[in-house]
DRENPA-3360 file (N, C-alpha, C; in nm, 2 decimals, always signed):
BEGIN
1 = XXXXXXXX = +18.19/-3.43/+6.31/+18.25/-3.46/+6.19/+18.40/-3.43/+6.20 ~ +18.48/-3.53/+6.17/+18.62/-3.50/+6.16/+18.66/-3.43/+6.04 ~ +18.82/-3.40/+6.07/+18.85/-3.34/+5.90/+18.82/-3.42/+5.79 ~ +18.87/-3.54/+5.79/+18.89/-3.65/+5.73/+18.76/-3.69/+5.65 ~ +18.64/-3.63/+5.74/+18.50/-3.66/+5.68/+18.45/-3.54/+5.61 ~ +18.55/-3.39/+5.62/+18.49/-3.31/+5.58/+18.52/-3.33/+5.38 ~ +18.37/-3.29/+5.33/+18.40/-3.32/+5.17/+18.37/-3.43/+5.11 ~ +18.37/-3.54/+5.21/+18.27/-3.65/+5.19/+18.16/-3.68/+5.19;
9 = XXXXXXXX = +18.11/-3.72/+5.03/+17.92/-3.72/+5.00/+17.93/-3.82/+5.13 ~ +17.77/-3.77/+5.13/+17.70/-3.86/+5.27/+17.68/-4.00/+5.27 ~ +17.68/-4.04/+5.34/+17.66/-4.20/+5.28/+17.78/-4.27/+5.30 ~ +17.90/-4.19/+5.29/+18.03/-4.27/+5.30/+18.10/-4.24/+5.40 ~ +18.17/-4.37/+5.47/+18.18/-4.51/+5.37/+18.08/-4.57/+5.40 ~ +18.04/-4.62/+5.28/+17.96/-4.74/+5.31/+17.96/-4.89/+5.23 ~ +17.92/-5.02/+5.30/+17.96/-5.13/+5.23/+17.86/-5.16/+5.13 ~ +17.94/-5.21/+5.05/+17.87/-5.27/+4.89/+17.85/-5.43/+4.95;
17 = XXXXXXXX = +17.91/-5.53/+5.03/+17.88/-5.64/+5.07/+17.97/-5.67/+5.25 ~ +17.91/-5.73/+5.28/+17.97/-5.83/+5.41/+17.91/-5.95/+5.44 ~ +17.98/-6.04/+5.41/+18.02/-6.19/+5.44/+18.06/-6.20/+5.61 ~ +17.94/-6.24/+5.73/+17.98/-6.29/+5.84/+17.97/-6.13/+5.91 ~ +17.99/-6.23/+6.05/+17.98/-6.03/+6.16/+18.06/-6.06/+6.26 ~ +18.05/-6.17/+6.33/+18.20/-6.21/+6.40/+18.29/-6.30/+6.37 ~ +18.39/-6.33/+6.41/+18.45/-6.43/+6.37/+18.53/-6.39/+6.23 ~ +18.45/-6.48/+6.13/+18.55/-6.47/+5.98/+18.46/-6.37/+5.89;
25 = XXXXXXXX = +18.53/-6.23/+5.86/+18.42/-6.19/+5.77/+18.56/-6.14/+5.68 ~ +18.45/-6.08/+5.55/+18.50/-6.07/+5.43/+18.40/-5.98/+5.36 ~ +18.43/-5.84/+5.34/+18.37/-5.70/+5.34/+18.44/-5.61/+5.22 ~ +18.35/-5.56/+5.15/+18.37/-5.47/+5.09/+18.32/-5.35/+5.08 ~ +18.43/-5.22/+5.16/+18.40/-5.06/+5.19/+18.43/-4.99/+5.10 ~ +18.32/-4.88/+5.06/+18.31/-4.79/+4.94/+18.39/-4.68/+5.04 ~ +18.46/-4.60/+4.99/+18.52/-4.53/+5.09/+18.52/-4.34/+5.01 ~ +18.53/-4.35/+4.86/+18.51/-4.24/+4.79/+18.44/-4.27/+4.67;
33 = XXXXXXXX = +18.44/-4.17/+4.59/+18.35/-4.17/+4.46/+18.42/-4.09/+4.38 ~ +18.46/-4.13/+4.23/+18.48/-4.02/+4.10/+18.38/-4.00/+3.99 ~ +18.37/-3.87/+4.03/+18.26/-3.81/+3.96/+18.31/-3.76/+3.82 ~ +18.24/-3.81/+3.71/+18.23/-3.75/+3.60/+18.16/-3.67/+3.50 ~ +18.15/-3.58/+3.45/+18.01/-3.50/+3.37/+17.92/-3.58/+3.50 ~ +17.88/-3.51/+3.59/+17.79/-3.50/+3.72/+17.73/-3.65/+3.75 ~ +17.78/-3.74/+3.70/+17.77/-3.88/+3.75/+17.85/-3.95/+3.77 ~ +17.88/-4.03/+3.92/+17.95/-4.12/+3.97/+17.99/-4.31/+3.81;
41 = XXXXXXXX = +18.14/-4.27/+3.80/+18.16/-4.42/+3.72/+18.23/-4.49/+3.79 ~ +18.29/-4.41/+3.89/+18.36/-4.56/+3.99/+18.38/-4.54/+4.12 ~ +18.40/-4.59/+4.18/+18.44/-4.56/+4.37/+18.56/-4.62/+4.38 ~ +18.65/-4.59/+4.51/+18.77/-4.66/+4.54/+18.67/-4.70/+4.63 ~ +18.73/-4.83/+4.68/+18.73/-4.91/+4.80/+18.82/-5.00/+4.88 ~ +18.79/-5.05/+4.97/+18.87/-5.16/+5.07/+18.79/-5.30/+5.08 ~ +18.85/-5.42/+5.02/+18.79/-5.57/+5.08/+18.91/-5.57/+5.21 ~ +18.81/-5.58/+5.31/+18.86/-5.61/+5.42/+18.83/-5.78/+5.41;
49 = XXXXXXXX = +18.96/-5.82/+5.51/+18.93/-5.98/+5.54/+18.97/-5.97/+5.70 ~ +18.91/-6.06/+5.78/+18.92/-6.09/+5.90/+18.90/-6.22/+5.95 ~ +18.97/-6.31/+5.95/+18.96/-6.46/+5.97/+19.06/-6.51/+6.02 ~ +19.00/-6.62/+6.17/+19.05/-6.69/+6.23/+19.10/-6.65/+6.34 ~ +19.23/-6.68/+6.37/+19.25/-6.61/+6.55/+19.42/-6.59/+6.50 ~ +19.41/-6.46/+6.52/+19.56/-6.38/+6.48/+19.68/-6.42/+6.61 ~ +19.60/-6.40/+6.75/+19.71/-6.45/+6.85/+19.72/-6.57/+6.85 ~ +19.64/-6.68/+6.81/+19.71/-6.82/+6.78/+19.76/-6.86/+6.67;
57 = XXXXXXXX = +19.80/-6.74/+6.59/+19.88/-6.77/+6.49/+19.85/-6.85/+6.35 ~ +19.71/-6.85/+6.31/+19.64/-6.92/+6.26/+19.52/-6.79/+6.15 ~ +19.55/-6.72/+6.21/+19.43/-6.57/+6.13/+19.56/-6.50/+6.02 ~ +19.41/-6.42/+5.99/+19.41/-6.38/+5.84/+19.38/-6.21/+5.86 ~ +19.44/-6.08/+5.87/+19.35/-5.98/+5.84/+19.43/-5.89/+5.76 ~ +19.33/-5.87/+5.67/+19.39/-5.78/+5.55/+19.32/-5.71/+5.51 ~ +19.37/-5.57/+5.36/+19.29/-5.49/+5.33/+19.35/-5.47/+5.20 ~ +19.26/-5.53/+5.07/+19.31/-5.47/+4.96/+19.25/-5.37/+4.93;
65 = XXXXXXXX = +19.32/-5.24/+4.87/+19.26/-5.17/+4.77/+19.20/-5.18/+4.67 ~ +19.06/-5.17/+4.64/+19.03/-5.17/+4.48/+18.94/-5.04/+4.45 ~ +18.91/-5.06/+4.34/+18.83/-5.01/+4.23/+18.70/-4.98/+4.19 ~ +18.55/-5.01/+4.21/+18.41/-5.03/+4.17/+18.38/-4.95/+4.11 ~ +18.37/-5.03/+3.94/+18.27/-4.92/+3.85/+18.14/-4.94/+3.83 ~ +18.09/-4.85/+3.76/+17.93/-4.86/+3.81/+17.85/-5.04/+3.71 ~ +17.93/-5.05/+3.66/+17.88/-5.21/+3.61/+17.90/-5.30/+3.68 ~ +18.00/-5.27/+3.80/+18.06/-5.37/+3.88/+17.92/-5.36/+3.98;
73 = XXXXXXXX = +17.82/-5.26/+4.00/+17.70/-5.31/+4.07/+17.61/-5.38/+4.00 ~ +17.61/-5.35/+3.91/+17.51/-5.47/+3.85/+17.54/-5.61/+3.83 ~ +17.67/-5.59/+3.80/+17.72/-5.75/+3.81/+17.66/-5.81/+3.94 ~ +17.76/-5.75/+4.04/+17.74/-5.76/+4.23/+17.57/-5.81/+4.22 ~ +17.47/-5.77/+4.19/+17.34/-5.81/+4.19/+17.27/-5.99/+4.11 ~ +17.40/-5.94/+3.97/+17.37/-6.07/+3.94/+17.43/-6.18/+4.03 ~ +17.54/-6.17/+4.09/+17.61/-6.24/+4.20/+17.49/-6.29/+4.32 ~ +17.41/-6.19/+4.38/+17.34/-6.23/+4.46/+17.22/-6.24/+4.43;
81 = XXXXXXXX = +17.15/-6.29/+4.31/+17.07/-6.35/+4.24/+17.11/-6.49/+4.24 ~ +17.22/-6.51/+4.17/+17.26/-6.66/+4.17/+17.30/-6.72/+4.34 ~ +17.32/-6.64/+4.39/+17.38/-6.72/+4.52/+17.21/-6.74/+4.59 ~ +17.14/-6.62/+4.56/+16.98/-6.71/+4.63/+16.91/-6.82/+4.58 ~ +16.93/-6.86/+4.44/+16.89/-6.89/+4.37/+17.01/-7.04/+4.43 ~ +17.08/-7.07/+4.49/+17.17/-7.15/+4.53/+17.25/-7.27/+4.45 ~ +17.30/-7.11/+4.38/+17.44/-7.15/+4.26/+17.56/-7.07/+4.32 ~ +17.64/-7.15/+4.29/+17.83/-7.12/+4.34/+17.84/-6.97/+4.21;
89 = XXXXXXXX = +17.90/-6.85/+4.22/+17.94/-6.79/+4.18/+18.09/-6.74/+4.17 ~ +18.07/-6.63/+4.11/+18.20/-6.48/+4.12/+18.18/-6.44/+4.00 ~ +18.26/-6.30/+4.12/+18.24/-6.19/+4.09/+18.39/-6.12/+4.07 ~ +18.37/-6.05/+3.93/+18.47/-6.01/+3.86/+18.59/-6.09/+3.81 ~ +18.53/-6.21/+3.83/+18.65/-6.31/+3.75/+18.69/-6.31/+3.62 ~ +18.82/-6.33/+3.62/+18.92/-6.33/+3.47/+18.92/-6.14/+3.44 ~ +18.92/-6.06/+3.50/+18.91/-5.93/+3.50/+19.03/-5.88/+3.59 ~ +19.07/-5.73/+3.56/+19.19/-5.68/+3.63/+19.14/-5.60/+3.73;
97 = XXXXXXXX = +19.10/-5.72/+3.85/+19.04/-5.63/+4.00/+19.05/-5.77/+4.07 ~ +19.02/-5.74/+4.15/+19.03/-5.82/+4.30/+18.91/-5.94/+4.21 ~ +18.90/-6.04/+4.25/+18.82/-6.15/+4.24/+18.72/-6.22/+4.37 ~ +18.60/-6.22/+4.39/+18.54/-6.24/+4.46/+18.46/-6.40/+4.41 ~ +18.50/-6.48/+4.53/+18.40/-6.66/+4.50/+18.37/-6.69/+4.58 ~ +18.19/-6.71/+4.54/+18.10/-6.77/+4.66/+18.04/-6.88/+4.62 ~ +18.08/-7.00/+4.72/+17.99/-7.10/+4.71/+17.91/-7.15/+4.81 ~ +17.82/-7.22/+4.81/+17.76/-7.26/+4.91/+17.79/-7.39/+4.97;
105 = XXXXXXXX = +17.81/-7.44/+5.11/+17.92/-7.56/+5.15/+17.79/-7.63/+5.21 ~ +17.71/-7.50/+5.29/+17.58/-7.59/+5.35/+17.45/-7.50/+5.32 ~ +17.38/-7.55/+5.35/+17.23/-7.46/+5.32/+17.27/-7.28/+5.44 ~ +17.32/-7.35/+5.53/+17.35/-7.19/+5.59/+17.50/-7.14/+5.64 ~ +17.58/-7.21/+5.49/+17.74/-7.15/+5.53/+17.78/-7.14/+5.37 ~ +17.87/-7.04/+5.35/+17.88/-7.03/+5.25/+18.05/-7.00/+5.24 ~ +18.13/-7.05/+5.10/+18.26/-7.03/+5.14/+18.32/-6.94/+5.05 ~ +18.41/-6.79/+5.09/+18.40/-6.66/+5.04/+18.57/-6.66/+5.00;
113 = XXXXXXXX = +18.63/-6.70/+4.84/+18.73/-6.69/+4.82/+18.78/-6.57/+4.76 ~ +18.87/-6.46/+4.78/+18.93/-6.35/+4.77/+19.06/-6.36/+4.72 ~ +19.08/-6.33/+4.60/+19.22/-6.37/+4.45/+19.17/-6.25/+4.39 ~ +19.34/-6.23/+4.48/+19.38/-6.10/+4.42/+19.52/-6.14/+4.31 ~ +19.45/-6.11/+4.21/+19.55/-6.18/+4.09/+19.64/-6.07/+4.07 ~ +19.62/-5.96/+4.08/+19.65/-5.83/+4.03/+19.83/-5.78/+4.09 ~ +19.81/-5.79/+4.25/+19.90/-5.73/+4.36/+19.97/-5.81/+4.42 ~ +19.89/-5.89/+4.50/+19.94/-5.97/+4.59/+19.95/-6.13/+4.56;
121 = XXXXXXXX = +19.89/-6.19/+4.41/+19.92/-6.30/+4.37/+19.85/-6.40/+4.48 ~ +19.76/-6.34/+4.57/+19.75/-6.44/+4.70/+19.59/-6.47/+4.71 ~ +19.57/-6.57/+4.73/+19.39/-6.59/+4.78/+19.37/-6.63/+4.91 ~ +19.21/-6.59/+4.96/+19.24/-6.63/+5.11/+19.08/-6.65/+5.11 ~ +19.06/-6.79/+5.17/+18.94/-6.82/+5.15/+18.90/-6.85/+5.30 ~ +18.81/-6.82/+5.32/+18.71/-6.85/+5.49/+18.52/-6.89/+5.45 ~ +18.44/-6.97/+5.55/+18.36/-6.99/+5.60/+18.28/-6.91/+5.68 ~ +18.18/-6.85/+5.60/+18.08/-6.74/+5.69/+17.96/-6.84/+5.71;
129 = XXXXXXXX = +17.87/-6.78/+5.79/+17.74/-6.84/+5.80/+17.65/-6.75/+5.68 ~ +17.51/-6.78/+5.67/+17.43/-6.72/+5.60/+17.30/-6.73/+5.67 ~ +17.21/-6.63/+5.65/+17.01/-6.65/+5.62/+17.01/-6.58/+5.54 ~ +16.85/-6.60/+5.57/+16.76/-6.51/+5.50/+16.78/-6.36/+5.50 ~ +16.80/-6.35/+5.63/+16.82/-6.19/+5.67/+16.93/-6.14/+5.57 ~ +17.08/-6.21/+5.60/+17.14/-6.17/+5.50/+17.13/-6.12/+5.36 ~ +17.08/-6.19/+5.31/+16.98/-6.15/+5.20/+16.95/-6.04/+5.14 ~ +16.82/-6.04/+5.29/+16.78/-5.90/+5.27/+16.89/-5.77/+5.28;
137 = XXXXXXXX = +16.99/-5.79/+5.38/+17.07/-5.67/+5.39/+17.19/-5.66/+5.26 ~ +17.20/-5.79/+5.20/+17.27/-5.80/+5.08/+17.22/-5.67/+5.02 ~ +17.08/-5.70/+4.97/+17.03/-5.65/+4.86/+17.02/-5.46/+4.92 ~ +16.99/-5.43/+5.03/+16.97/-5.31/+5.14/+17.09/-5.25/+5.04 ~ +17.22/-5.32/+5.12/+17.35/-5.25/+5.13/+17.39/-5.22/+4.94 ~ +17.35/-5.31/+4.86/+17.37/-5.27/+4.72/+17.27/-5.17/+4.65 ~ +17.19/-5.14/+4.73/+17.10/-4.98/+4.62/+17.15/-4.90/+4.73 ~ +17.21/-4.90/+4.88/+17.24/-4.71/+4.87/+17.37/-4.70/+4.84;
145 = XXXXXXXX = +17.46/-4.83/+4.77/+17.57/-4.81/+4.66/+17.50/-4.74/+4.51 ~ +17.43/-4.85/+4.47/+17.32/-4.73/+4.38/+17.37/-4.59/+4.38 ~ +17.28/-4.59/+4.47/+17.21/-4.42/+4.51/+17.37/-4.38/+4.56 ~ +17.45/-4.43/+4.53/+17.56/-4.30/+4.55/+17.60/-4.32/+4.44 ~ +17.55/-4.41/+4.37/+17.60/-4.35/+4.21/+17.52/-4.27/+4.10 ~ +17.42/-4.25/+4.17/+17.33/-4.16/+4.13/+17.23/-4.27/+4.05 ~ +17.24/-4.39/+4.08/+17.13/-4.47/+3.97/+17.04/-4.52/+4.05 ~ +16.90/-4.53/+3.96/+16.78/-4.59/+4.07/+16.72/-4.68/+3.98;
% end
């Protein structure tokens, strides 16, 4: 355990989503928790982006700061309800936080637009693949966000 990790509940960091594993991805890392009267209402986090090829001058990699309150998981569920169900979404739109939009381009690629209205004024959109599996690890990776908010 490093210093850095000493003090930190278990579980963290951990991701609330990832879009892609090589190549272009587009991630969101829970990194802390504020606790209130003994229950978690929000986490800081990092959307990471990582897309395209940085030494040819053509890539993308960045890290916004944000925010996740504990409705922002339920939302996130209805997000990937609609995206199985294979409807174009987002998440947290018209709201003062990072903006997340997924659509689907092909039955197994999906395209992940990141508008940050807030800071940077900037959006940055890439092309991940998808399955089934993803899916399942979607939904994985969103209850032991849950469970570090103390909700089941």
């Amino acid at each position: 355990m490093t210093s850095q990790d000493a003090g930190r509940p278990a579980g963290l960091p951990c991701e609330l989503f990832r879009f892609g594993n090589d190549g272009n991805v587009v991630a969101l890392r829970i990194d802390s928790l504020a606790p209130q009267d003994g229950r978690v209402i929000q986490a800081s986090g990092t959307i990471e982006i990582d897309c395209g090829d940085l030494s040819a001058g053509n890539g993308v990699r960045g890290a916004l700061p944000t925010l996740v309150a504990d409705d922002d998981l339920d939302a996130w569920r209805e997000v990937l309800d609609a995206l199985d169900l294979g409807h174009d979404v987002a998440w947290r739109a018209d709201q003062k936080a990072t903006e997340v939009h997924v659509r689907w381009e092909h039955d197994d690629r999906l395209v992940v637009a990141v508008r940050d209205r807030m800071g940077l004024l900037t959006d940055v959109t890439t092309a991940v693949p998808v399955s089934d599996e993803w899916f399942d690890e979607a939904y994985d990776r969103l209850e032991r966000v849950y469970e570090l908010f103390e909700r089941r």
